[in-house]
MARVO-566011 format. One record per residue (C-alpha): x, y, z; residue number from 1. Coordinates in Angstrom, 2 decimals. Layout:
BEGIN
+---------+---------+---------+-------+
!       X !       Y !       Z ! mardo !
+---------+---------+---------+-------+
!       X !       Y !       Z !   NUM !
...
+---------+---------+---------+-------+
END
This chain:
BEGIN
+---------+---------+---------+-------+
!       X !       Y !       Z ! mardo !
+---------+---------+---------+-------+
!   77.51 !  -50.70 !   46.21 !     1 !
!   79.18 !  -51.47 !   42.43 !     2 !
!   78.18 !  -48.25 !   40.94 !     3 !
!   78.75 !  -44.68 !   42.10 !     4 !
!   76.46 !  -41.65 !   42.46 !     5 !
!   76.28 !  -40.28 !   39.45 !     6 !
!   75.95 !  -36.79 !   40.51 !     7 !
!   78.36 !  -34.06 !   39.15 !     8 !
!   80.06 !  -36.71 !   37.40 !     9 !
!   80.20 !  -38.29 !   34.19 !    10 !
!   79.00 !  -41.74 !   33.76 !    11 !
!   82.00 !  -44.16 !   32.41 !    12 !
!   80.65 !  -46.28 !   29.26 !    13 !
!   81.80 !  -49.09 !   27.93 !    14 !
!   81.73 !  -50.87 !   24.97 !    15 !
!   82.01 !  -54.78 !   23.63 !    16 !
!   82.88 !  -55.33 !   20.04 !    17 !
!   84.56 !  -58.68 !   18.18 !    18 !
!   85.21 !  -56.85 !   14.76 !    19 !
!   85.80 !  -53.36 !   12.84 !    20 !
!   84.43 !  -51.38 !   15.33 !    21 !
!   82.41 !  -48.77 !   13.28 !    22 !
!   79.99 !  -48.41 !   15.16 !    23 !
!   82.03 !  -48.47 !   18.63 !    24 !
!   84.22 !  -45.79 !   16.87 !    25 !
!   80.75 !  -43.89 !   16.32 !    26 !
!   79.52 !  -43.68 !   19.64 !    27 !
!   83.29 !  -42.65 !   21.15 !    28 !
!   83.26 !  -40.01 !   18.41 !    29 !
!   79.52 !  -39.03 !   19.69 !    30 !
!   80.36 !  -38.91 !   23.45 !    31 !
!   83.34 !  -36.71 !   23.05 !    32 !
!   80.69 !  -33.88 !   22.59 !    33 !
!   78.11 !  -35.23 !   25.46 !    34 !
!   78.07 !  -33.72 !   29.22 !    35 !
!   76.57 !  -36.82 !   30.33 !    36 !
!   78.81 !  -39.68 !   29.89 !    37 !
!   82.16 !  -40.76 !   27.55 !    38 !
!   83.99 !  -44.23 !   26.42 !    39 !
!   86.28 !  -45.57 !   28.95 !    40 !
!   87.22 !  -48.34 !   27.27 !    41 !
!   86.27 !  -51.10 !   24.71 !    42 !
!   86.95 !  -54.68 !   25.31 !    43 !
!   87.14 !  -57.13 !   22.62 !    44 !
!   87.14 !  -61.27 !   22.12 !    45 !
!   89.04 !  -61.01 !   18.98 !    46 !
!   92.56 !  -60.40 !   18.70 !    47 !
!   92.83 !  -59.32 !   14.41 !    48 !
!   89.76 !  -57.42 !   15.04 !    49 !
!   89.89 !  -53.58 !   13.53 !    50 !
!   88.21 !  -52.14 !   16.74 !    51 !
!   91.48 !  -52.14 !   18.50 !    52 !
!   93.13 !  -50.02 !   15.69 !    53 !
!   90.02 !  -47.40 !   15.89 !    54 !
!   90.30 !  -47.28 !   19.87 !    55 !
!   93.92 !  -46.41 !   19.22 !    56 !
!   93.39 !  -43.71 !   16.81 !    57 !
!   90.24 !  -41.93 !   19.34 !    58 !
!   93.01 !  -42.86 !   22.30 !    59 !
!   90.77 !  -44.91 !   24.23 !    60 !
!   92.21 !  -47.70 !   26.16 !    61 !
!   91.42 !  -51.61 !   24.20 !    62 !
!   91.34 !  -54.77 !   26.37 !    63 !
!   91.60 !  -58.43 !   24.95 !    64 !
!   89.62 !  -61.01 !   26.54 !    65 !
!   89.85 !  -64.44 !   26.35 !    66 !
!   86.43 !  -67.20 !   27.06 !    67 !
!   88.34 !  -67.99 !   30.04 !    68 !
!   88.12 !  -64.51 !   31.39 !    69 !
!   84.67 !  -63.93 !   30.68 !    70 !
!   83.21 !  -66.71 !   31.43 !    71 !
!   85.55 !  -69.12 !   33.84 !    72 !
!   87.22 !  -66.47 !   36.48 !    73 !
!   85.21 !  -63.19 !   35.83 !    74 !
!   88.12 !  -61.11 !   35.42 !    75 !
!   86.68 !  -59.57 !   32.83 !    76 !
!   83.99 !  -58.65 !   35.64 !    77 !
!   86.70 !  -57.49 !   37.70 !    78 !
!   88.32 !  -54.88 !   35.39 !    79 !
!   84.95 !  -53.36 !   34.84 !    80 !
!   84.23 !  -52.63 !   38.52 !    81 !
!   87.93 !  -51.64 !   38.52 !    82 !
!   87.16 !  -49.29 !   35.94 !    83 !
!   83.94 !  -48.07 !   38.00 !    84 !
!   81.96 !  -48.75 !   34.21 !    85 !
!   78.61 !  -47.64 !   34.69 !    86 !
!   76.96 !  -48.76 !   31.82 !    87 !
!   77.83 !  -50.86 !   29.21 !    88 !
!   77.05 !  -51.08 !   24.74 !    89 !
!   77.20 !  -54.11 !   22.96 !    90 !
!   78.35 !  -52.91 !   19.48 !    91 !
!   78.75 !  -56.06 !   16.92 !    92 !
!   79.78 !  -58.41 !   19.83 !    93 !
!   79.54 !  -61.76 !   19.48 !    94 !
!   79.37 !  -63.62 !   22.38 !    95 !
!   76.52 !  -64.52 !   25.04 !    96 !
!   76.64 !  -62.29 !   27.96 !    97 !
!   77.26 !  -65.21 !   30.86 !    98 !
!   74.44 !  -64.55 !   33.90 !    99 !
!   77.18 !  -62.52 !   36.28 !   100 !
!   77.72 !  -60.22 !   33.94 !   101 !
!   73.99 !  -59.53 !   33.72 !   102 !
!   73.45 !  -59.55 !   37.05 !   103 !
!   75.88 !  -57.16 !   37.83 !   104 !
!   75.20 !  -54.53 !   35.45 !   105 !
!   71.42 !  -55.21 !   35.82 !   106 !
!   69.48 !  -53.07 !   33.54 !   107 !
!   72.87 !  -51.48 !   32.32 !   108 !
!   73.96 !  -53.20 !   28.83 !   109 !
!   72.54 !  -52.75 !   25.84 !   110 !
!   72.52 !  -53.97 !   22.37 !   111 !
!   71.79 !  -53.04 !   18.54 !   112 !
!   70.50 !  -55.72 !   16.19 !   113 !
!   70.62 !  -54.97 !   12.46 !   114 !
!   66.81 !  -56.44 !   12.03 !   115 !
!   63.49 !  -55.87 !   13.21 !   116 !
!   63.54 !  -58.49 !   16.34 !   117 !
!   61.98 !  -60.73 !   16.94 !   118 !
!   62.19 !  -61.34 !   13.83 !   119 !
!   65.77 !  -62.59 !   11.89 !   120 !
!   67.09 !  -62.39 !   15.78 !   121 !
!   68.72 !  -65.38 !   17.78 !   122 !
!   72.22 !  -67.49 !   17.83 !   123 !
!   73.84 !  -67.43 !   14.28 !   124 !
!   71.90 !  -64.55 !   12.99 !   125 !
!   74.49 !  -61.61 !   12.62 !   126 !
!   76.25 !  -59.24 !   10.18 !   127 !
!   75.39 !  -60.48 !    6.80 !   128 !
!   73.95 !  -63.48 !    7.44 !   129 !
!   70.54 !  -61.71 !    8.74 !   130 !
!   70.70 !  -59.25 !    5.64 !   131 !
!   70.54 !  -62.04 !    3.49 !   132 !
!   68.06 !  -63.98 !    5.95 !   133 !
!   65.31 !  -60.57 !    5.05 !   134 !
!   66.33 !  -60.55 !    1.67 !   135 !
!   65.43 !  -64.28 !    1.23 !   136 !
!   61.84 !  -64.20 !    3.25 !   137 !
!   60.84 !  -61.38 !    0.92 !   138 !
!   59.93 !  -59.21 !    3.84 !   139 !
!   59.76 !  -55.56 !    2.47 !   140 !
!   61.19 !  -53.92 !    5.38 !   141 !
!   64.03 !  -54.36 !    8.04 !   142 !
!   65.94 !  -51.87 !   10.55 !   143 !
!   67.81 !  -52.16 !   14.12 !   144 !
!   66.68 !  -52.83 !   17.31 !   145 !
!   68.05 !  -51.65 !   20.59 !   146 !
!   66.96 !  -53.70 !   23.07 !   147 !
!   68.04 !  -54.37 !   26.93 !   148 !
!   70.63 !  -57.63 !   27.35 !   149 !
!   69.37 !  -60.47 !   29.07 !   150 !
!   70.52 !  -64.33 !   29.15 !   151 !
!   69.26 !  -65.18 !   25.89 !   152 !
!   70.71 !  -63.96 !   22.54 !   153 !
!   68.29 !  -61.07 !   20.75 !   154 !
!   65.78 !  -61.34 !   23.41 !   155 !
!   66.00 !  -58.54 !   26.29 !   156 !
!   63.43 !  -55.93 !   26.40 !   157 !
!   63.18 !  -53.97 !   22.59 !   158 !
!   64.04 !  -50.01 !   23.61 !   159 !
!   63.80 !  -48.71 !   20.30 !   160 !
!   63.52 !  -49.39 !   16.06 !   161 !
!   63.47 !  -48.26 !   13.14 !   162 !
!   63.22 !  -49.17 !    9.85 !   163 !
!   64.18 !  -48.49 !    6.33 !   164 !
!   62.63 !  -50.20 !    2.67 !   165 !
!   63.74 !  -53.43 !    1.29 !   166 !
!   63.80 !  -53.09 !   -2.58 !   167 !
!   63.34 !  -56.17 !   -4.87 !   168 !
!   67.12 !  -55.62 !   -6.31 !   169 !
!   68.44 !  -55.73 !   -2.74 !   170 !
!   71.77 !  -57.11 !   -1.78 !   171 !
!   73.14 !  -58.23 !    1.45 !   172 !
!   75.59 !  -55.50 !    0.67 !   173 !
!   73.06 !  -52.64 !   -0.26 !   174 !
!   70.60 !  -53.84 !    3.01 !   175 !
!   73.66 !  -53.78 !    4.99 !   176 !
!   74.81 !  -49.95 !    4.23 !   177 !
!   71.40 !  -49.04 !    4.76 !   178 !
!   71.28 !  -50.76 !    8.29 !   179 !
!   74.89 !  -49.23 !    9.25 !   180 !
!   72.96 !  -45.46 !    8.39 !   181 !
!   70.51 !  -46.53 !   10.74 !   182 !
!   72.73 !  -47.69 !   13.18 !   183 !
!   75.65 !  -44.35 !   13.19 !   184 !
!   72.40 !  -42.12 !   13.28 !   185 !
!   70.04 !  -43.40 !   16.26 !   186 !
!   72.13 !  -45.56 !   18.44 !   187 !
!   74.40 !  -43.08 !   20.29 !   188 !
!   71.23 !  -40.71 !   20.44 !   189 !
!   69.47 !  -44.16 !   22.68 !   190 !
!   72.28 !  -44.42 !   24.49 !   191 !
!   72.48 !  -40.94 !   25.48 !   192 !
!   68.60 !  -40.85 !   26.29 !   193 !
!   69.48 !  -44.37 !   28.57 !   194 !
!   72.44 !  -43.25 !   30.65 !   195 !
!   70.67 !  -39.87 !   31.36 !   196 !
!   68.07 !  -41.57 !   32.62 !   197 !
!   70.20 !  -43.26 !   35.04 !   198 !
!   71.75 !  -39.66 !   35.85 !   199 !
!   68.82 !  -38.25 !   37.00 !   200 !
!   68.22 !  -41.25 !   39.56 !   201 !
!   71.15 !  -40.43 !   41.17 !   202 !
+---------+---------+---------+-------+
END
């Protein structure tokens, strides 16, 4: 068995980021003050990315990860078993998670998208790009989604949304802050909710 009983112990998290890290920096922050689980570590694709300054700063060990690792020889795989990660948050990564990756942490990684999927959702569509992508359609309302990680980008299972107002002055700018309040206030709360779940299967 990959994962251990999770009783009288607190679940290991981990989380996958490729740039400042604000939200990863958020949910460490969060979990500091949770009986349930904490951030073991954040691994990153990205070697100038800010996460890796934030990590530092909350004292929470950083890994750099190359395509080769993560998708060639699994050691990326490795490390997290090493680690005994039970559960793992996709926070502004990136990258497609390859199929061993999924199928070893079945059910366990996660993922916030700064639109309501399925809509704006899919390869390309990130950061600003999908602001402007709403702002451009004309739609009058957008959010995040939480949603299970499967083989397919923006696809797994939704978990949870919500959604604020798109006003006719918008900016990709102004959308984004409004998405990032969204984000910092409901996605460690998920989280939480997700891992205890798995806590009380133990």
């Amino acid at each position: 068995m990959l994962f251990p009983t999770f009783e009288n112990q607190m679940l290991q998290l981990a989380i996958f980021a490729s740039g400042s890290g604000s939200n990863a920096e958020n949910i460490i922050r969060y979990f500091r003050h949770s009986g349930i689980a904490r951030v073991h570590s954040v691994y990153c694709n990205n070697p100038n990315a800010g996460v890796f300054e934030r990590a530092k700063k909350l004292s929470v060990a950083a890994n750099l990860f190359s395509r080769k690792d993560f998708f060639d020889d699994e050691s990326v795989n490795i490390k997290l078993i090493d680690e005994k990660i039970d559960f793992i948050i996709l926070a502004g990564f990136l990258w497609k998670v390859p199929a061993s990756l999924i199928k070893l942490f079945d059910g366990r990684i996660v993922n916030i998208h700064p639109a309501l999927l399925p809509d704006f959702g899919g390869k390309g569509f990130y950061g600003e790009k999908v602001h402007q992508s709403v702002i451009d359609s004309g739609t009058p309302v957008s959010g995040i989604t939480i949603h299970h990680v499967n083989e397919h980008f923006d696809a797994g299972e939704i978990i949870f949304q919500a959604a604020c107002h798109v006003e006719k002055s918008e900016t990709a700018s102004s959308l984004a802050g409004k998405i990032h309040d969204l984000e910092y206030r409901y996605f460690p709360v998920v989280i939480e909710k997700l891992v205890a779940r798995l806590a009380n299967k133990a």
